[in-house]
N, C-alpha and C positions, 0 to 999 in steps of 0.2 A: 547214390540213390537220392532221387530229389522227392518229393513232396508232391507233385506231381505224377510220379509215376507208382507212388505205394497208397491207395485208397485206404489203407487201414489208417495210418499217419494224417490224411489229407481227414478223414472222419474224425478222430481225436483234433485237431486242429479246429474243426469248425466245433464240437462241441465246448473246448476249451474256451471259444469267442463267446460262445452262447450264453454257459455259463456266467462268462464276465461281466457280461449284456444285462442276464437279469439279475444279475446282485449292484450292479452298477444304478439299472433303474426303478427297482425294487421299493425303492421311499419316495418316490414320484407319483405316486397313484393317484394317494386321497389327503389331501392337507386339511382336515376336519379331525383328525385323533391331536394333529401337530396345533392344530389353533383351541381346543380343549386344554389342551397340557398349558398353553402357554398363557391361555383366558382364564383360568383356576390359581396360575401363580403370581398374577399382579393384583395389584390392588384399585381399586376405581380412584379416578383422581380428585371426583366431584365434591368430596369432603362426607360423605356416604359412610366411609369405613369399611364400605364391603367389598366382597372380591368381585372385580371387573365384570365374570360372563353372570354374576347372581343380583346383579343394580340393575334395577328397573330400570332406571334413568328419567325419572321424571323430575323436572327443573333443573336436570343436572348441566350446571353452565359450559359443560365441555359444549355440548353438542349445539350452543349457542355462540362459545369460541369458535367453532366450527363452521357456522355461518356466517360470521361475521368478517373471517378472514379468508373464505373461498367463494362462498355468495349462495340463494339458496339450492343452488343445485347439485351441491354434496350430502342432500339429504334426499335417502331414499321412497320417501314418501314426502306429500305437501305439507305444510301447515295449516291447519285446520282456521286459522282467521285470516283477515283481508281478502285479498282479492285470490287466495289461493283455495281458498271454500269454494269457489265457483268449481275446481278442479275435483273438491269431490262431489259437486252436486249434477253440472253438465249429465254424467252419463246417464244419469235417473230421467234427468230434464229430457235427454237425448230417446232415451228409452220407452218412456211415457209418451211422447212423439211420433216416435215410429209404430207403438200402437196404434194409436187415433189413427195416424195415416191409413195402415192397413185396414180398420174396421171402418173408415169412410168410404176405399175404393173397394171391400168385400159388399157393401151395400149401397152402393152405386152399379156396382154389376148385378147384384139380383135382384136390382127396383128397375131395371134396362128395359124397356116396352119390348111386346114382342118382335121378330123382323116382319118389314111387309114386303111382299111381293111387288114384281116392276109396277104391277097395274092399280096397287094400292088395296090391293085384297092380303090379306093380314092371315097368317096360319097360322090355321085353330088345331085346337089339340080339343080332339072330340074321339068317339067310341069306334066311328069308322076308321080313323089312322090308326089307333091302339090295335082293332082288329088285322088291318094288312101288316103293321108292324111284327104281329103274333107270327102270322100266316108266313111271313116272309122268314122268319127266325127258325121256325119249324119247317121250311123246304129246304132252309140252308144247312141244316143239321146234320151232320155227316153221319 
């Protein structure tokens, strides 16, 4: 009798993988409970005295070890002096930009003269077009 030919055996088989599957990948999920436990039991190195995830870290020379021996692009945000201020001001600058733009061409199009005709006769907006405008909306009214 092979495994193949008994579906009850071939079912218990694949349940048996299943099983294995997910107690095997079971602690693979979320590594945020794993980096908690492990951030609560060291100590900050910065000479703080506090535990690692409860240090603010302000002045703490790690994170200037840190740039010093990888450069400053191991830091996930800029530094707020030199030339890296510019990175947080650009978007405001960029921002306020794209304003003006938009409220110079919204009023550029509605100061636009109005169109003229081939012949240089210019269309008026008077009580006679209002009226066939009417007229026509109300024949077209289903």
């Amino acid at each position: 009798m092979t495994i193949s030919n008994n579906p009850t055996l071939r079912r218990a088989l694949q349940c048996i993988i299943l099983a294995a599957a997910v107690f095997t990948f079971s602690g693979a999920s979320d590594p945020a409970p794993r980096f908690n436990q492990l951030g609560h039991q060291l100590m900050c190195i910065c000479g703080c005295g506090q535990i690692l995830l409860e240090c603010n870290h302000v002045g703490c020379p790690v994170q200037q070890a840190f740039v010093q021996k990888y450069g400053p692009t191991v830091l996930a945000a800029p530094m707020t002096s030199g030339f890296d201020r510019t990175a947080w001001i650009m978007p405001f600058v960029a921002l306020l930009a794209g304003i003006f733009v938009v409220v110079y061409i919204v009023r550029a199009w509605k100061n636009r003269p109005a169109p003229a005709l081939a012949d240089g006769i210019s269309v008026s907006r008077n009580r006679d077009l209002d009226e066939f405008r009417a007229q026509a909306r109300k024949e077209t009214d289903l």
